[in-house]
C-alpha positions as MATLAB code, in Angstrom:
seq = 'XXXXXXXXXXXXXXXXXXXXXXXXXXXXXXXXXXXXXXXXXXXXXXXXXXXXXXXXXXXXXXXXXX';
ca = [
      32.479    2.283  -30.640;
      30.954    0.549  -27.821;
      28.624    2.594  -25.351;
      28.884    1.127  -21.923;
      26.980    2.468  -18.893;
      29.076    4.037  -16.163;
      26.855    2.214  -13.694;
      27.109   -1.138  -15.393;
      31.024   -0.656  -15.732;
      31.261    0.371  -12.151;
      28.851   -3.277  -11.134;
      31.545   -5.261  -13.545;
      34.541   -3.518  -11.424;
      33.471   -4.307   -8.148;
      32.611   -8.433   -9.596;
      36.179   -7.997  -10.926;
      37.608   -7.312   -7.847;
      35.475   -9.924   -5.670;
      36.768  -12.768   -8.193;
      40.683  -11.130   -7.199;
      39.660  -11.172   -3.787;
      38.475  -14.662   -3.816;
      41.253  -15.638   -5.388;
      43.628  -13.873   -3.527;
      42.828  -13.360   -0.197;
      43.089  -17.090    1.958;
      41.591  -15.682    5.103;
      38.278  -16.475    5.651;
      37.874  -13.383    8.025;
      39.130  -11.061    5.732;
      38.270  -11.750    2.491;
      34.358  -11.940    3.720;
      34.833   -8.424    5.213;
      36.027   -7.109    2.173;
      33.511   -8.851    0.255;
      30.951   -6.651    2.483;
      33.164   -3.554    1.725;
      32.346   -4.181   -1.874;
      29.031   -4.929   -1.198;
      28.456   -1.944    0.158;
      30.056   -0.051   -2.496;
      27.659   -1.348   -5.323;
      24.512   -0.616   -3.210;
      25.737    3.007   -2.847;
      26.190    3.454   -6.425;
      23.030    1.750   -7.385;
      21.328    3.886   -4.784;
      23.363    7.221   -6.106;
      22.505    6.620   -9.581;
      18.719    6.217   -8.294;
      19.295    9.753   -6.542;
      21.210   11.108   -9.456;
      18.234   10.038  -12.541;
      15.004   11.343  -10.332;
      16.475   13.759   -7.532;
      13.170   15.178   -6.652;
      11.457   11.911   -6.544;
       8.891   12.486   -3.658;
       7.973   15.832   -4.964;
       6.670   14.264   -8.314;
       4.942   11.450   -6.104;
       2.830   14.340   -4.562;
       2.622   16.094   -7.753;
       0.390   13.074   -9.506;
      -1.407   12.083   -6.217;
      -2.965   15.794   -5.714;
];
């Protein structure tokens, strides 16, 4: 069985769905708005995964400096 990464699979989705939307949506207006929306969606999960793997980041930044 295959092991995927729920981040990776979640990066593929929103790729999927911008080739769809490219495909499918003929205004130039709309399609590049929801392009952004999915933009914005794979930043938050890259940033939420970041958040998720080292949620007290800053303290351990003091930690080693002092």
């Amino acid at each position: 069985m295959i092991h995927v990464n729920r981040l990776v699979a979640a990066l593929i989705a929103y790729a999927v769905l911008g080739v769809l939307t490219y495909l499918t949506i003929t205004d130039s207006t709309i399609r590049g708005i929801t392009f952004a929306i999915l933009a914005l969606l794979a930043v938050k999960s890259i940033l939420r995964r970041k958040d998720v793997l080292h949620p007290d980041g800053e303290k351990d930044a003091d930690k080693a400096e002092g």
